[in-house]
C-alpha positions as CSV (number, residue, x, y, z in Angstrom):
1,X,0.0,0.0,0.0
2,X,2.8,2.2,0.6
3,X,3.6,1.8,-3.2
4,X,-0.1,3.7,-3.9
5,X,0.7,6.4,-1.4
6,X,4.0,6.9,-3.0
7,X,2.4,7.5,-6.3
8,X,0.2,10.2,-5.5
9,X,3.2,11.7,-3.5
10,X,5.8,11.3,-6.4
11,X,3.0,12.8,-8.5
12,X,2.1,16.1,-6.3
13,X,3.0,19.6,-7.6
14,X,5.2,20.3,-4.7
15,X,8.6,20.1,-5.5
16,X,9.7,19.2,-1.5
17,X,7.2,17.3,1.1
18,X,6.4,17.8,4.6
19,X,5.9,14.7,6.6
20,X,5.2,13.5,10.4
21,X,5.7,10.3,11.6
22,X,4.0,10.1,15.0
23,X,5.2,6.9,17.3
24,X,8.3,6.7,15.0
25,X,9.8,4.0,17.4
26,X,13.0,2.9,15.0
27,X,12.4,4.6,12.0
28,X,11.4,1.9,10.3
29,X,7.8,3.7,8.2
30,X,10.8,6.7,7.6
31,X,13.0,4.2,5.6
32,X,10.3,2.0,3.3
33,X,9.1,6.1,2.9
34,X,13.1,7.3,1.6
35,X,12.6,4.1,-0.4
36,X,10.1,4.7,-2.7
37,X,9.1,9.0,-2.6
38,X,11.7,9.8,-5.4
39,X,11.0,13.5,-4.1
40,X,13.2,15.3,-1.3
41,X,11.3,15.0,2.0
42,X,11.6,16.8,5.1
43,X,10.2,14.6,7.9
44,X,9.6,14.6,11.8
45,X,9.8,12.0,14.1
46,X,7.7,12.2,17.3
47,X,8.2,9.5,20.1
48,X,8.5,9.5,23.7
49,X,10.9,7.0,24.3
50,X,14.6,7.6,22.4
51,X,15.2,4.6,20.2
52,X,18.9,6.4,18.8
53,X,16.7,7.2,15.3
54,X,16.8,11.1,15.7
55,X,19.4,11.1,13.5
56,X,17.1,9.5,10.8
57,X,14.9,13.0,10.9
58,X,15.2,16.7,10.3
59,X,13.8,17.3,13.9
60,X,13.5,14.7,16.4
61,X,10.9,15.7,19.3
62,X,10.5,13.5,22.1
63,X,7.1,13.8,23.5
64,X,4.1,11.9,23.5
65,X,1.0,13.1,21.3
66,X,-2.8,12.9,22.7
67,X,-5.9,15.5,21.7
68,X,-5.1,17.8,25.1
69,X,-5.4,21.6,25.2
70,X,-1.7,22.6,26.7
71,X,1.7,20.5,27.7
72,X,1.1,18.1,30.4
73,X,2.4,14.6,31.8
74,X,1.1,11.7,31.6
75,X,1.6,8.0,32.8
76,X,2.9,5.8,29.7
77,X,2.7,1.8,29.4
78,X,5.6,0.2,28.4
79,X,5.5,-3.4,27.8
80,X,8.0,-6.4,27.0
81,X,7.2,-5.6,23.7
82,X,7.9,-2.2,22.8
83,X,6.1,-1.5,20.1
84,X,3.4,-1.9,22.0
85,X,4.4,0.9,24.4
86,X,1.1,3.3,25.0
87,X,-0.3,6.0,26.4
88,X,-3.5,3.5,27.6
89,X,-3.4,0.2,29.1
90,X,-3.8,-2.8,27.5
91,X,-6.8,-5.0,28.0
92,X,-4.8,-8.4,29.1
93,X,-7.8,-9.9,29.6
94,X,-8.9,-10.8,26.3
95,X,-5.2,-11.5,24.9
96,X,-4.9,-14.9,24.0
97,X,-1.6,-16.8,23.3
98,X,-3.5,-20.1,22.0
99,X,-6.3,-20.4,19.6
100,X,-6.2,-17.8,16.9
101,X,-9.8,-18.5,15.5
102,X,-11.3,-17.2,19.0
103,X,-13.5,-14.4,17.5
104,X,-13.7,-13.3,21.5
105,X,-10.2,-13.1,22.1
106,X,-7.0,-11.3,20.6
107,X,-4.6,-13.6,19.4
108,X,-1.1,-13.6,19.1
109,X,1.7,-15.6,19.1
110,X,4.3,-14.4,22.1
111,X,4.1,-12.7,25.1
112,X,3.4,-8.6,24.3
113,X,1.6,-7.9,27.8
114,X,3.7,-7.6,30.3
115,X,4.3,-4.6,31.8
116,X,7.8,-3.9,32.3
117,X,7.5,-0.1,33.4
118,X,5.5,2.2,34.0
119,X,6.4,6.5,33.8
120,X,5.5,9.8,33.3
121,X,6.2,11.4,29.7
122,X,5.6,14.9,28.4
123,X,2.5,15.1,26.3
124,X,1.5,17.7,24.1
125,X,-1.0,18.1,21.0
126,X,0.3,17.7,17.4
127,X,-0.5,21.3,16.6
128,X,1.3,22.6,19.4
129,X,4.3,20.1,18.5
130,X,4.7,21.5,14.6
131,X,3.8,25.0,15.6
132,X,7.0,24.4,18.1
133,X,9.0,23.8,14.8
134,X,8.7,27.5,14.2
135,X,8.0,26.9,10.5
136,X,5.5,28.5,7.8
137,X,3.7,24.9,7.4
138,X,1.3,25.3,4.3
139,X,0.9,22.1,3.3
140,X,1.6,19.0,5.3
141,X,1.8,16.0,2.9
142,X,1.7,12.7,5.2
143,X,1.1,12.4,8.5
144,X,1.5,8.4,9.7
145,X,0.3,8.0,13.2
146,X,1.3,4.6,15.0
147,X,0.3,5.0,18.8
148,X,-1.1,2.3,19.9
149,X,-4.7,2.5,20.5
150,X,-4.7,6.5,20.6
151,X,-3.9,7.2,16.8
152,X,-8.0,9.2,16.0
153,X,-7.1,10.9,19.2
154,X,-3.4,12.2,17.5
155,X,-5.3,13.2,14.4
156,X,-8.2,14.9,16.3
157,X,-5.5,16.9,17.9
158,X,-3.7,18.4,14.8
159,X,-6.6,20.9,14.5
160,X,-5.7,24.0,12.8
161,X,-3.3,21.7,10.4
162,X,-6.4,19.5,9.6
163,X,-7.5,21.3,6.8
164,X,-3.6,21.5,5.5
165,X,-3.0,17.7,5.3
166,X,-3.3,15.4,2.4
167,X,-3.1,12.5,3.7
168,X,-3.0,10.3,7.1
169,X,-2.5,7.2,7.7
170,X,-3.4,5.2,10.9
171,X,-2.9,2.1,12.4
172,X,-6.9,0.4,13.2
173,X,-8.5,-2.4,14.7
174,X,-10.1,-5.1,12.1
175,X,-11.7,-7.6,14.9
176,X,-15.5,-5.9,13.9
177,X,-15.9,-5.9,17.8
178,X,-15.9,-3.1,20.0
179,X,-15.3,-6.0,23.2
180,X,-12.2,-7.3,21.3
181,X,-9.6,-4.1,21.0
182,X,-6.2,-4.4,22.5
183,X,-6.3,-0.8,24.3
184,X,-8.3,0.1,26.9
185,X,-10.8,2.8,25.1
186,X,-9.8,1.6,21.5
187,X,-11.7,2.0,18.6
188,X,-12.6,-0.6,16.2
189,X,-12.1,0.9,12.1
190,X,-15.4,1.2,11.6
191,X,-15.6,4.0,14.2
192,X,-12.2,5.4,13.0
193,X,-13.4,5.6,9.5
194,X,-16.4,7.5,10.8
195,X,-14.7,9.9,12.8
196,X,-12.2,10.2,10.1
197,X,-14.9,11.5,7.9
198,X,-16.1,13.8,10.2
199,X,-12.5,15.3,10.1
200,X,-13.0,15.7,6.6
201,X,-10.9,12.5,5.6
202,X,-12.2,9.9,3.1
203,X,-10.6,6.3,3.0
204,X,-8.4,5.6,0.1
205,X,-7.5,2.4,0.9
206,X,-6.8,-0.7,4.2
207,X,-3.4,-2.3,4.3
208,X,-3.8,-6.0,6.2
209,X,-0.8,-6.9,7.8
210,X,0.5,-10.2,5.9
211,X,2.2,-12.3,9.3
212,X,2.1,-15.7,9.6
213,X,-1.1,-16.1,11.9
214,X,-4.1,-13.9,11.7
215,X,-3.6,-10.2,13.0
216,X,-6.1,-8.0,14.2
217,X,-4.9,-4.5,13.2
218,X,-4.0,-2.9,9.6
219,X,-3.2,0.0,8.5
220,X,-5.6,2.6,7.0
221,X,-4.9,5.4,4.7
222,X,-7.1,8.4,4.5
223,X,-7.1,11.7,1.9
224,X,-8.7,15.0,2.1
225,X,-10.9,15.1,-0.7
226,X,-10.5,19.0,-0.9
227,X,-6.9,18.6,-1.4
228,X,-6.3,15.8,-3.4
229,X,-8.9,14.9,-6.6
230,X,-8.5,10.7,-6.5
């Protein structure tokens, strides 16, 4: 899917693109991004814990994002698993190491639950973190939001820069049950795609995660029909 998104990009008027990639953890979207956008890019990372990839961006800011009015602190989850570090709990619960065809359960296949620490991290909206940048932002190209269980809340909270992005991508829940989300508070992608819309963003297209047993999360892209003409 990345392949798509890199065709519309490649094929944009703008000569240099503006990009954010929120929960950056190692860099890893920023790379398979460089790999395929033939255009030059000027990109952000945004994380709260320091993987050694600030090097990777123009600016590096090391903060969590969540939809809140002014800079506060807040607890963040971090688990034996780190990329499933979070602002919100998980729901251990319903996790389930065993039978992957458990429509009541979320299934996978190691240990991603346990807690290993538990601290306070700065916390800030994403407008307030690019207005920080002290740049004349017109446009904002991409914005790719990977937080865990909070990534409509990260959009919601780009608000003045809303109307200035052309594309977002989020990672979403494909279980089809509200009960069965790995986040405490998590939405399923039905609701994302709906509150997406009422952002003003329409869904281009769902990326399914190809692993070898059945995952229940995928990544969604969204445009903003009164930027981009698809």
């Amino acid at each position: 899917m990345l392949d798509s998104i890199s065709n519309i990009l490649n094929n944009l008027e703008d000569e240099r693109l503006f990009v954010v990639d929120v929960g950056c953890h190692k860099g890893h979207f920023r790379d398979q991004l460089f790999s395929v956008v033939r255009k030059p890019i000027y990109i952000v990372g945004i994380d709260p814990m320091n993987h050694d990839v600030s090097d990777k961006y123009d600016k590096y800011i090391k903060i969590a994002i969540d939809d809140v009015d002014s800079p506060t602190i807040k607890s963040f989850y971090e688990y034996i698993e780190p990329g499933c570090n979070s602002l919100l709990p998980m729901n251990i619960e319903i996790i389930t190491h065993n039978d992957p065809n458990d429509t009541n359960k979320w299934f996978v296949n190691q240990e991603i639950e346990k807690l290993i620490n538990k601290s306070d991290v700065a916390v800030d909206s994403l407008q307030n973190a690019i207005d920080f940048l002290g740049m004349n932002i017109l446009k904002i190209h991409l914005i790719k939001v990977d937080t865990q269980g909070n990534d409509i809340r990260v959009v919601k909270s780009l608000r003045n820069y809303l109307s200035k992005t052309v594309l977002i991508q989020i990672e979403t829940v494909i279980t089809h049950n509200p009960k069965v989300v790995l986040y405490e508070n998590q939405h399923i992608m039905e609701k994302d795609i709906e509150d997406m819309l009422e952002l003003g963003f329409t869904l281009l297209d769902v990326d399914y995660h190809d692993f070898e047993f059945k995952v229940n999360e995928a990544d969604a892209f969204f445009y903003n029909s009164k930027l981009l003409q698809l």
